[in-house]
DRENDO-944854 format. One record per residue: x, y, z of N, C-alpha, C in turn; residue number from 1. Coordinates in steps of 0.001 Angstrom, whole numbers. Layout:
BEGIN
      n.xx      n.yy      n.zz     ca.xx     ca.yy     ca.zz      c.xx      c.yy      c.zz   num
         X         Y         Z         X         Y         Z         X         Y         Z   NUM
...
END
This chain:
BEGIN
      n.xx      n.yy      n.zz     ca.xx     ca.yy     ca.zz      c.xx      c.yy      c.zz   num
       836     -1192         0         0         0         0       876      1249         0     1
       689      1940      -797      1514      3665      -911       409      4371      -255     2
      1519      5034       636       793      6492      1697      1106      6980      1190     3
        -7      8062      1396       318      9946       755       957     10403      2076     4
      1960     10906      1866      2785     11630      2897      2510     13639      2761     5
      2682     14180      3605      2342     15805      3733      3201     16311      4692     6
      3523     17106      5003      4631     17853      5360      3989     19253      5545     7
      4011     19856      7077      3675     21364      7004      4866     22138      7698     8
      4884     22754      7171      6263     23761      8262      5759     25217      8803     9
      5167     25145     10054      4827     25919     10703      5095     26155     12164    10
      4217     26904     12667      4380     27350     14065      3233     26425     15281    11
      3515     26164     16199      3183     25040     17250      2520     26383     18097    12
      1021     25547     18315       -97     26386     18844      -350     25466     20442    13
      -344     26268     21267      -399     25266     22574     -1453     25190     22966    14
     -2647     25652     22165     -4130     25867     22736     -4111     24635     21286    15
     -3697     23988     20538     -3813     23232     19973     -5283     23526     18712    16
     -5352     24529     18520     -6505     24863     17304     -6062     25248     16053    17
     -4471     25842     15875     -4068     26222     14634     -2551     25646     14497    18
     -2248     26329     13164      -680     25867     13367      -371     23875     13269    19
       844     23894     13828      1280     22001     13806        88     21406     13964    20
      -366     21588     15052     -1664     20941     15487     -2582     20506     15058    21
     -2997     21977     14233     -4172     21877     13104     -3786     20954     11978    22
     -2651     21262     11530     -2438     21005     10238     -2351     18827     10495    23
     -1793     18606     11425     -1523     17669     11908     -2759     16413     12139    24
     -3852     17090     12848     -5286     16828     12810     -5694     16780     11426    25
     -5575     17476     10665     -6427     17830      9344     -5465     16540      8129    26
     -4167     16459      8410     -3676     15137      7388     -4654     14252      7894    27
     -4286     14002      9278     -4480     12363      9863     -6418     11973      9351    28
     -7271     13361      9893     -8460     12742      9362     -8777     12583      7724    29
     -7705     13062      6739     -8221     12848      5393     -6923     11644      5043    30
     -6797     10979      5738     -5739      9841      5589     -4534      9660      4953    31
     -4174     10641      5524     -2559     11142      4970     -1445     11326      5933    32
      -509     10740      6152       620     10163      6754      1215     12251      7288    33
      1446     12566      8507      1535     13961      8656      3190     14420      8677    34
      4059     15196      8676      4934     15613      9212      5112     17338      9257    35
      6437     17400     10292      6193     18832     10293      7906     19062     10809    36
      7808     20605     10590      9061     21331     10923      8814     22477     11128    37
      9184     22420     12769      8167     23470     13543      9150     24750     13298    38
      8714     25806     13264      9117     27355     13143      9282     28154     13979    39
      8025     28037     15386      8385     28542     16152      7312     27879     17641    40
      7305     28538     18209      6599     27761     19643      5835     29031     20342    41
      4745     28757     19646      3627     29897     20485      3177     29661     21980    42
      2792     30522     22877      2220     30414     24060      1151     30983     24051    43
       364     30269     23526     -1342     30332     23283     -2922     29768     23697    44
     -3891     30660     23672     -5020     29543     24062     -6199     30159     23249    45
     -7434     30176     23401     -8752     30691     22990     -8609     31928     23028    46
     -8103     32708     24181     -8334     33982     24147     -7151     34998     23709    47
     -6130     34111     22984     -4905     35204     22686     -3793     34573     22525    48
     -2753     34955     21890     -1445     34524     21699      -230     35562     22940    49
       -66     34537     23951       927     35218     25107      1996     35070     24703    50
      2526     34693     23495      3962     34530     23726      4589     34046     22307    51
      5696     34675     21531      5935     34233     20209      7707     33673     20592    52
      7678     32173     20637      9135     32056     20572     10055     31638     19040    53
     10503     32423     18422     10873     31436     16945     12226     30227     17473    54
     12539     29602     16235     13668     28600     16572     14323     29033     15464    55
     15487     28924     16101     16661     29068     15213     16530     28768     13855    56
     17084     29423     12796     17155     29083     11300     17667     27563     11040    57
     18766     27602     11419     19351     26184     11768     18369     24824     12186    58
     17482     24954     13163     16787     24060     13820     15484     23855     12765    59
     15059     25032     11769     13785     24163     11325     14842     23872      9960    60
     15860     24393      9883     16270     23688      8397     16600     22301      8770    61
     17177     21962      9595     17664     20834     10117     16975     19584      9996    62
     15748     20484     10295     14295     19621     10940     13597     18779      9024    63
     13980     20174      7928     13630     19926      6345     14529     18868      6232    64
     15651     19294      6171     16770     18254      6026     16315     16557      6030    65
     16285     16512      7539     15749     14994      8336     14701     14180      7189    66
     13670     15068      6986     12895     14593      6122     12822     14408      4510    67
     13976     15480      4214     14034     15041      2837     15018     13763      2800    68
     15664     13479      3438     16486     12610      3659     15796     11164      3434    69
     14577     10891      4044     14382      9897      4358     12275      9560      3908    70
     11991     10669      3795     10297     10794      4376      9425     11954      2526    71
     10020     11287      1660      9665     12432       903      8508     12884       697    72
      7454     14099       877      6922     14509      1081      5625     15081      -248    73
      4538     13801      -467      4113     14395     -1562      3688     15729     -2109    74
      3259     16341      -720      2653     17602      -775      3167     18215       132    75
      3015     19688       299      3754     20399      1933      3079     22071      1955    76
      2907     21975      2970      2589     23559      3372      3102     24505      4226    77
      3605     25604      4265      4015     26556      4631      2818     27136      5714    78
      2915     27916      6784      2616     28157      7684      2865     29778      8026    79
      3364     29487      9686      3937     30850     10544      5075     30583     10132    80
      5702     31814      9203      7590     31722      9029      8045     33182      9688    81
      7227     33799     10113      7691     35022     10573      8686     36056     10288    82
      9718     35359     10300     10803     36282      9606     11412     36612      8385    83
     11900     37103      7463     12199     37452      5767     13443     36378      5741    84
     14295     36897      7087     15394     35152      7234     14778     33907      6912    85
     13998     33697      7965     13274     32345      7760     13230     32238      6743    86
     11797     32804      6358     11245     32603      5000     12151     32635      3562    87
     13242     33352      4047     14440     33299      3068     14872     31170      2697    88
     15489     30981      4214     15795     29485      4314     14816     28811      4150    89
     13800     28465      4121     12729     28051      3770     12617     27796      2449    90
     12121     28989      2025     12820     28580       359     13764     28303      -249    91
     15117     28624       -14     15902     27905      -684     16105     26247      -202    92
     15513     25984       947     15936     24778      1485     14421     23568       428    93
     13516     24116       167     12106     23940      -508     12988     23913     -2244    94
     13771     24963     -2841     14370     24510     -4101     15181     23843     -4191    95
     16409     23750     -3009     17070     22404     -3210     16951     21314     -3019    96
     15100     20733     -2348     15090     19591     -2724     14198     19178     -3669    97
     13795     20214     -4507     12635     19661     -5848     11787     19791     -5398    98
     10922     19890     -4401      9509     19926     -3619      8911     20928     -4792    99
      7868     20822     -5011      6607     21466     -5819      5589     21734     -5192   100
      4717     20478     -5166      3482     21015     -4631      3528     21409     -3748   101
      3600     22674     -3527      3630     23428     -2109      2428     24238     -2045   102
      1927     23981      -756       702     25163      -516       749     26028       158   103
      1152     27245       206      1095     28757      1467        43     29253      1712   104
        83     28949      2936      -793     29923      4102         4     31034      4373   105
      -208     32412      4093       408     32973      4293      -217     33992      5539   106
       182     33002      6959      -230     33507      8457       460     34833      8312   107
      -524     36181      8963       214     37347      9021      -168     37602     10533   108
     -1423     37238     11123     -2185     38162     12565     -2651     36854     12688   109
     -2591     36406     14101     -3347     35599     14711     -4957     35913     15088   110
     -5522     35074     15535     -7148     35555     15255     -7430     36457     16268   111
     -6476     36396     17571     -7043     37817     18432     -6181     38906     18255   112
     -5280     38751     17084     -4570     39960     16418     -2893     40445     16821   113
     -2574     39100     17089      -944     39377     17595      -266     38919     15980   114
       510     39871     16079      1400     40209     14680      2149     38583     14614   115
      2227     37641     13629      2743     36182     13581      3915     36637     12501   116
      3531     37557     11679      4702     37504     10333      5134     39259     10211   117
      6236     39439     10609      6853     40934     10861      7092     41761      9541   118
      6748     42829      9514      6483     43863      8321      6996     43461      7223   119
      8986     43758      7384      9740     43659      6520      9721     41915      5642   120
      8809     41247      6557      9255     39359      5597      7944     39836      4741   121
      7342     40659      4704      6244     40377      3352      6877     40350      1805   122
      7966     41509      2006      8970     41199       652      9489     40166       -11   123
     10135     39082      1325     10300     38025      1161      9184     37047       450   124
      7986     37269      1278      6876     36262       868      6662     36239      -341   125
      6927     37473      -685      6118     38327     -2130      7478     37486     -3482   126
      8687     37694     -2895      9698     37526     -3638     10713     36262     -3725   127
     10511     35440     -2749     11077     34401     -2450     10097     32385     -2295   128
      8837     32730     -1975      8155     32058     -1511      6799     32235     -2402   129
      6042     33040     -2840      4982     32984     -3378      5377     32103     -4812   130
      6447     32305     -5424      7047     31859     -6983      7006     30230     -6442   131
      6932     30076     -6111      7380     28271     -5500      5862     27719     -5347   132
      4879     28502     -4874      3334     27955     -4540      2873     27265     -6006   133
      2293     26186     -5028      1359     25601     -6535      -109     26502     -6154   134
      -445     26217     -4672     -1418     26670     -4448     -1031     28009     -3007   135
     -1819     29136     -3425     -1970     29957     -2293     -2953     30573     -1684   136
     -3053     30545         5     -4274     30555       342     -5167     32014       769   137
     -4563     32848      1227     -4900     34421      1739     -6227     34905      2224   138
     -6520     34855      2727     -7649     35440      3537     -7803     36933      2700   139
     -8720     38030      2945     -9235     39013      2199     -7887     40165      2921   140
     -7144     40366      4565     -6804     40715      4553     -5197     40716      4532   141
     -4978     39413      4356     -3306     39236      4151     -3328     39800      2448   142
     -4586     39272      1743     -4225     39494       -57     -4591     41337       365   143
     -4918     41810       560     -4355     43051       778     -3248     43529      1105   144
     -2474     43083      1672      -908     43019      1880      -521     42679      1061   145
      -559     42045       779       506     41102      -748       -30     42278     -1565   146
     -1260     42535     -2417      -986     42990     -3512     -1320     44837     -3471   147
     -1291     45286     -1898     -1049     46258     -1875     -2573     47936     -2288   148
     -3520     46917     -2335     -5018     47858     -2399     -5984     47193     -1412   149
     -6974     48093     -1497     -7794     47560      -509     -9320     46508     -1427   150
     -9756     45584     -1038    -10783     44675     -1211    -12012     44712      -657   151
    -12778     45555     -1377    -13942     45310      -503    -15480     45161     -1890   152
    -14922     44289     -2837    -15641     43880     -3867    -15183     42273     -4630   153
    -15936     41856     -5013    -15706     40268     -5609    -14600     40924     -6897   154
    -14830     42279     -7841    -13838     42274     -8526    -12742     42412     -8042   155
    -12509     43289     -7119    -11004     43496     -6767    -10584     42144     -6028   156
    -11484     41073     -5414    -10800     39720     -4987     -9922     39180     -6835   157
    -11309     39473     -7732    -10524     38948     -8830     -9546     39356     -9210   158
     -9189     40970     -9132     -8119     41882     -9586     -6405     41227     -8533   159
     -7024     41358     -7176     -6180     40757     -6134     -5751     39291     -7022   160
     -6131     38330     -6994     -5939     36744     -7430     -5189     36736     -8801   161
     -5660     37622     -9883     -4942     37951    -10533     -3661     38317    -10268   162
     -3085     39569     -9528     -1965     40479     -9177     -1259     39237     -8985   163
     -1406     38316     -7467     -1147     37078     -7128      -246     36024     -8293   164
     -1268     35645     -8952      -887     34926     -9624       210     35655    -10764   165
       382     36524    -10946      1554     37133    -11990      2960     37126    -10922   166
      2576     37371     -9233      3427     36848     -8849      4965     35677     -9078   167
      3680     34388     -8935      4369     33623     -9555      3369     32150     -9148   168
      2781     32547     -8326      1632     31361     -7557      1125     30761     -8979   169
      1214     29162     -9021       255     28938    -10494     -1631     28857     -9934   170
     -1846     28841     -8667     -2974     28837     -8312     -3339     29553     -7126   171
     -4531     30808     -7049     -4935     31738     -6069     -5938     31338     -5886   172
     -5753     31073     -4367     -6956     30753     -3768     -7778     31995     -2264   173
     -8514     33240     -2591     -8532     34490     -1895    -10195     33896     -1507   174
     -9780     33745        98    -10909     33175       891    -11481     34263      1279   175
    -13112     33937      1454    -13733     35071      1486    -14661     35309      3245   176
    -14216     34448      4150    -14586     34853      5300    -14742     36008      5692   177
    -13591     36809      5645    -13695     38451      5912    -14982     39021      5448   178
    -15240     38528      4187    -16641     39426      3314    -17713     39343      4562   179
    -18415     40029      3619    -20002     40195      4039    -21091     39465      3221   180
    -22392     39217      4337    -23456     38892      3293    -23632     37088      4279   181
    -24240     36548      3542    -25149     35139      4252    -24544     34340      3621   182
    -23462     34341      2814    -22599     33259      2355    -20929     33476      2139   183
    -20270     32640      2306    -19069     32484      2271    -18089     31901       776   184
    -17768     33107        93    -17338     32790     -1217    -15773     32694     -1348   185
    -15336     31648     -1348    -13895     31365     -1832    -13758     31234     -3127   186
    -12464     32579     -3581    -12299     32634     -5474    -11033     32173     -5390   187
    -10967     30755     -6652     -9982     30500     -6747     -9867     30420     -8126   188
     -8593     31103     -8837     -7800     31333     -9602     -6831     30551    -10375   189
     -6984     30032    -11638     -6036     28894    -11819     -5141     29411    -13124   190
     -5455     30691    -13219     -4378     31246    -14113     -5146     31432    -15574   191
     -6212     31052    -15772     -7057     30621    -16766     -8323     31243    -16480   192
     -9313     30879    -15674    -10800     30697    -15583    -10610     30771    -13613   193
    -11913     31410    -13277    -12079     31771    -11836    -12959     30753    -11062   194
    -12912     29764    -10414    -13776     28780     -9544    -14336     29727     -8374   195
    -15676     29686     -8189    -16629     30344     -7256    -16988     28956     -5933   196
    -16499     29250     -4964    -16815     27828     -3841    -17936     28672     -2393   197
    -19218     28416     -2538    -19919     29147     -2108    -20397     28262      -714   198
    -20727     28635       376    -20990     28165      1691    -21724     28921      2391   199
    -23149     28277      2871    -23757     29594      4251    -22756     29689      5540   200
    -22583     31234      5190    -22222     31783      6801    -22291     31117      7933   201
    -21738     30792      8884    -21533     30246     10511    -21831     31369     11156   202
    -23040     32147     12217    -22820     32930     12782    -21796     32297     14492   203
    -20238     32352     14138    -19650     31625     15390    -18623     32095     15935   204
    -18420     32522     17118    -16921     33076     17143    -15857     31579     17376   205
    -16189     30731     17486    -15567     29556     17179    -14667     29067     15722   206
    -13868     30297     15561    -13240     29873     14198    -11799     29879     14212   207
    -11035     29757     15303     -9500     29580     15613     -9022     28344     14757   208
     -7973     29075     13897     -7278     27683     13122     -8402     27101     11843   209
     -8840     28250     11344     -9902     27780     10304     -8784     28027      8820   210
     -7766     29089      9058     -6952     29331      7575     -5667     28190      7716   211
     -6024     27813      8399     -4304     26548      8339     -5597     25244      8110   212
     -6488     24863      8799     -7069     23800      8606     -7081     23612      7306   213
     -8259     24789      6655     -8177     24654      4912     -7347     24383      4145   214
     -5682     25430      4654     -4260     25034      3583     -4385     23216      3838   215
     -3942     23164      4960     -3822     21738      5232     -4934     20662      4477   216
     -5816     21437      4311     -6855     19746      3907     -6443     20295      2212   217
     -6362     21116      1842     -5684     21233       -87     -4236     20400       210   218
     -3542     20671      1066     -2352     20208       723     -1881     18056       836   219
     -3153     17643      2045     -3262     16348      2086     -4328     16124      1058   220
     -5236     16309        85     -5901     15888     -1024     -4738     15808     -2161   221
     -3651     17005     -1871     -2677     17035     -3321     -1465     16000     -2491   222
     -1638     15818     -1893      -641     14622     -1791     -1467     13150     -2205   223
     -2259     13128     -1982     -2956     11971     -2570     -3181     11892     -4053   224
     -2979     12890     -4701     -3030     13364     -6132     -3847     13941     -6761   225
     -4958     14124     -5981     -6094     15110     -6876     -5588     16464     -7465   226
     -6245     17057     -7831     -5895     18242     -8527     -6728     19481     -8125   227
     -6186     20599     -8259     -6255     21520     -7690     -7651     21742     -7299   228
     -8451     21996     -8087     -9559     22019     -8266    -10321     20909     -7239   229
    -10104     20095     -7162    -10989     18924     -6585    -10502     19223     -5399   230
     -8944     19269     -4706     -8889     19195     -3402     -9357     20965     -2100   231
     -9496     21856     -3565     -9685     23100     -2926    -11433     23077     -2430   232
    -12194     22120     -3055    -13716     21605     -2743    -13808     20793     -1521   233
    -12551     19846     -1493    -12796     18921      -302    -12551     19707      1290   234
    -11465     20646       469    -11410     21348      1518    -12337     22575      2119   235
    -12685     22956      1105    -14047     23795      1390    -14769     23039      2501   236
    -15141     21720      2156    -16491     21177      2480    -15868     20658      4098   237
    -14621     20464      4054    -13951     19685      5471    -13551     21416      6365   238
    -13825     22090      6084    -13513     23078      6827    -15607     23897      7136   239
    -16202     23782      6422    -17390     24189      6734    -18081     22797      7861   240
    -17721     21647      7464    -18037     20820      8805    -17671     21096      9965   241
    -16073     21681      9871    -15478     21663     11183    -15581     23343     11798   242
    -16376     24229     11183    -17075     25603     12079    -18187     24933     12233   243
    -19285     24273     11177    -20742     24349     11551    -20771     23301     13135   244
    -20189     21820     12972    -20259     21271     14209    -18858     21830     15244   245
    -19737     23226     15784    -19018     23557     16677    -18350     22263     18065   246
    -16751     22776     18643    -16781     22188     19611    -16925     23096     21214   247
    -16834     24105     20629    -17451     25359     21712    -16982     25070     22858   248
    -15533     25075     22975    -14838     24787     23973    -13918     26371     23962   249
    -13440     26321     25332    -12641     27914     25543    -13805     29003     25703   250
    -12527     29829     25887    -13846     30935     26498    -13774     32364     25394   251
    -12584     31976     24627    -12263     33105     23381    -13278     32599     22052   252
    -12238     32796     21324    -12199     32224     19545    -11813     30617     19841   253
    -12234     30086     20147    -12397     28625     20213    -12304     28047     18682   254
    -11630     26289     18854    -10588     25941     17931    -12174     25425     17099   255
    -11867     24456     15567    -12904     24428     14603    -12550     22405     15089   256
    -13820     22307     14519    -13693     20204     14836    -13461     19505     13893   257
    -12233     19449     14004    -11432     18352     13079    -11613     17277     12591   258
    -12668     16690     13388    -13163     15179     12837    -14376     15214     12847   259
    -15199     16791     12752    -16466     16664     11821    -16513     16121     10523   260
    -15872     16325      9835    -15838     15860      7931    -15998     13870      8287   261
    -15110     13635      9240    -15389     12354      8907    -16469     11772      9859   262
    -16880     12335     10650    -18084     12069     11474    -19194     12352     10517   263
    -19435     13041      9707    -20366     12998      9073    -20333     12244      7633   264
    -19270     11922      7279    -18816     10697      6062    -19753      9755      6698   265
    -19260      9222      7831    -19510      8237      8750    -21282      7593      9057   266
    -21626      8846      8744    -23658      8454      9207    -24118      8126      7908   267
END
């Protein structure tokens, strides 16, 4: 039997809702073998991020290393890299071993708004790391960062996804949570033609670790081999299970339920 193997390189959430955790949860329930190379070590819970520790450049390259060595990685996603260093080593350590399908989350603010990725690495992201994405994920206000206007229309998401993709991303994926209105529209971009992925609204503050869950469930469907298109649906649909069956735990932004998608496969 061949496992799909996945690989995320991010930041370790100790309230366990985003980040390693998430991403970690989100292989294992779509049956994909997990690994990771942690970035940095948050001190976190529901109601806030207390504490940002990074790890040495050395320690998460070390950590790539180990695994290309031995664990090759069909698919992989990018995370919290925080720094333009990092994110510098990151990528070159991502071109010298052939890795492709790569998916970026490109974490900027944690959900109760502590800064995860520092001013000056957006250059980096923009210049080092976006060219390498097969797929990229952005929320309404990180793709305002990246492409530098403000969004507050479905064209300018298209204008944004566009900008994106001339980047160098071969696929934009500009999630539409931030919007307004009774449904939830994710535009994704394949360089060609625009996919519309439409969902009713959650009225929930229960949505901690909802933009890493999603990278993560595209990036374990593309390790299994689907294609862009198909795994950016599964993931749609495995991330609207896991807000609608709240686990309404914590007393903040409480984490999303990871093994709704297959609890409801299941009935």
């Amino acid at each position: 039997m061949q496992v799909a193997k996945a690989l995320t390189i991010a930041g370790s959430d100790s309230g366990g809702g985003a980040g390693i955790q998430a991403d970690l949860k989100t292989f294992q329930e779509l049956d994909v073998y997990g690994m990771s190379a942690i970035t940095a070590i948050t001190a976190q819970n529901t109601l806030g991020v207390q504490g940002v520790h990074p790890l040495s450049i050395e320690a998460v390259v070390q950590q790539m290393r180990s695994i290309a060595e031995d664990l090759t990685p069909d698919a992989l996603k990018t995370g919290m890299l925080f720094s333009s260093e990092l994110i510098d080593a990151v990528a070159g350590e991502i071109q010298s071993t052939g890795w492709t399908n790569l998916v970026v989350d490109p974490v900027m603010v944690a959900k109760g708004g502590a800064p995860l990725l520092q001013e000056q690495a957006v250059d980096s992201l923009k210049r080092r790391l976006i060219p390498l994405a097969n797929v990229i994920t952005p929320n309404i206000p990180e793709a305002e960062v990246i492409v530098g206007f403000s969004i507050d229309t479905l064209e300018k998401r298209k204008d944004a996804a566009k900008a994106i993709y001339q980047m160098g991303a071969k696929n934009v994926v500009v999630k539409g949570g931030h919007g307004e209105g009774d449904e939830v529209t994710d535009l994704l971009f394949d360089g060609t033609e625009f996919h519309m992925l439409s969902s009713k609204r959650t009225d929930t503050k229960h949505t901690h670790g909802t933009g890493c869950t999603f990278a993560a469930a595209i990036t374990a469907e593309l390790a299994k081999g689907k294609t862009v298109v198909e795994a950016v649906g599964t993931a749609k649909s495995f991330i609207q299970a896991a807000i609608e069956d709240t686990l309404g735990i914590g007393s903040g932004h409480g984490p999303t339920n990871h093994w709704a998608y297959r609890k409801r496969g299941a009935k």
